[in-house]
N, C-alpha and C positions, 0 to 999 in steps of 0.2 A: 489243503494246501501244504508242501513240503517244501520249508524254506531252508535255505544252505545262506550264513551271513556272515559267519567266519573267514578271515584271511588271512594267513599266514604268511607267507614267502613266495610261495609259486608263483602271484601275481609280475612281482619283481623279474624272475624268469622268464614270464611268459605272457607278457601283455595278452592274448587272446584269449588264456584261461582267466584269470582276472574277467573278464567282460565277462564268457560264457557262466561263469560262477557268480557274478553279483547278479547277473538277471534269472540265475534257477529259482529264486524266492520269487515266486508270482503263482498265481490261482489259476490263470488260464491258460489252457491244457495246450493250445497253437504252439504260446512263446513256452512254453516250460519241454513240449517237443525239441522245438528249433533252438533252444537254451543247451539243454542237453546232447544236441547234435552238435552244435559245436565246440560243448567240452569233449567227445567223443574226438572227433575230430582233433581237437588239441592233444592227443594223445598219441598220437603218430604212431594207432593201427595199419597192418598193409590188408589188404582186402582180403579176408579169409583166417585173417589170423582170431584170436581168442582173448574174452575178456572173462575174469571172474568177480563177480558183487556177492555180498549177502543183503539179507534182508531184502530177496527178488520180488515177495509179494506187495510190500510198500508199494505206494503210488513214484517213488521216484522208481524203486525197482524196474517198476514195470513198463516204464517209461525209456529206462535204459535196455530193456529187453525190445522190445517196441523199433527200437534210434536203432539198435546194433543190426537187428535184421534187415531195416533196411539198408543200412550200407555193409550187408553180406559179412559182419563179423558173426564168430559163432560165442555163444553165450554160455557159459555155468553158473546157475543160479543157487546158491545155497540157502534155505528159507528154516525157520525154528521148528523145529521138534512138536508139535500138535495136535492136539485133535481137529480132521477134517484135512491133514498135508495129501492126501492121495487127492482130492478135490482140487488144492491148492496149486497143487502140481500139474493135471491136467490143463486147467486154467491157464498157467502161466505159458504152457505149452503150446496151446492155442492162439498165443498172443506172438508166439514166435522164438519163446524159449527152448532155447537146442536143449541144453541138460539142465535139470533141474532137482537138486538132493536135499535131504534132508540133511540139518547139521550133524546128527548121528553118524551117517554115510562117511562124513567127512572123516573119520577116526577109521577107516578101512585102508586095507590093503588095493579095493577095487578104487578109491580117490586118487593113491599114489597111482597110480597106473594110469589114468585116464588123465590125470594130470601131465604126467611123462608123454602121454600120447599127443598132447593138445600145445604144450607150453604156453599158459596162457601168458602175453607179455604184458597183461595190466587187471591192477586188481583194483575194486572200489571197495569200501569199507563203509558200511551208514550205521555199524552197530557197536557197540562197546563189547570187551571180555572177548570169549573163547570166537566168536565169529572172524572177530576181527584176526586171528591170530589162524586161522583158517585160511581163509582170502588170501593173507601176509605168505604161506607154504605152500599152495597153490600156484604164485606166480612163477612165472620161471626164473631164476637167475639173468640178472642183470634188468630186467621190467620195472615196473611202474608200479609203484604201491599207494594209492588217494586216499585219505581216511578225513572225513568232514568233522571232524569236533569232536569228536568221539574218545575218549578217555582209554588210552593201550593199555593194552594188561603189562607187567611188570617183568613177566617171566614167561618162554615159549614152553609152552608143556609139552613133551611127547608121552604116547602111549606105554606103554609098559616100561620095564626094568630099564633097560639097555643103555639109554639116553638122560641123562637128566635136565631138570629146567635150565633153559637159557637164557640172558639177561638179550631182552628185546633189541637192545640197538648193537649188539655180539651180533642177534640171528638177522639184522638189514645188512650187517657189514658183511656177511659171512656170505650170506644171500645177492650181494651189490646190490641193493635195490636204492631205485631213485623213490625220495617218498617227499609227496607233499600231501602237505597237511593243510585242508582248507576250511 
């Protein structure tokens, strides 16, 4: 069972995320489907557009991998670093997951590009640290950024020299992103 009990604000916004989110906390797989379609839904995807989560292998993962296919959003699933991720990955792939990376990947030149290619307009977050901070650069400018409980990291790290750390709510501003936190 993978409970989301958290509420922050969004509810306030958005009476139908509120419902979709107090009923994710449930065991049986029907309502945690139809749970999750309607937070999907509350997001105001157009048909074809792009969502990006981490932690794709989790049960909610895979769940929101599952929901997106069927209503024809395409997916990026980013999942930890591990022994057995080539298993993991087909896996999830099977399930209906379009892309599916290793958080390593994520630190590429080939992430920036498929990112730029995809824009995804909404990002989930069910992980704490660098994941989350992942997701968060992934989205497109002006999207949707959800993070469930999950504790931000303090500072956006880039890669090499060039850039230095960002203070998190600089890179939402900078970024426009709407973010709720549930």
């Amino acid at each position: 069972m993978h409970s989301i009990r958290r509420f922050v604000a969004a509810g306030h916004q958005n009476p139908n995320l509120w419902v979709g989110v107090r009923s994710l906390s449930t065991s049986d797989a029907a309502s945690l489907m139809k749970s999750v379609g309607s937070f999907i839904d509350s997001l105001g995807l157009k048909s074809g557009g792009t969502l990006v989560q981490n932690c794709g292998d989790s049960e909610i993962g895979k769940v929101v991998i599952q929901v997106a296919k069927e209503r024809k959003f395409q997916t990026i699933s980013i999942i930890e670093d591990k022994p057995g991720t080539p298993e993991i990955i087909e896996e999830l792939k099977a399930l209906g997951g379009d892309i599916v990376v290793p958080e390593s990947y994520t630190n590429t030149w080939y992430m920036k590009r498929l990112v730029s290619e995809l824009s995804p307009a909404a990002g989930l977050n069910f992980s704490d640290g660098y994941q989350a901070t992942a997701v968060c650069k992934a989205v497109a400018d002006g999207g949707t950024f959800v993070t469930y409980g999950k504790k931000l990291p303090k500072h956006v790290v880039y890669g090499g020299a060039e850039r230095k750390p960002v203070e998190w709510s600089a890179f939402l501003k900078e970024k426009n992103l709407k973010v709720l936190n549930l």
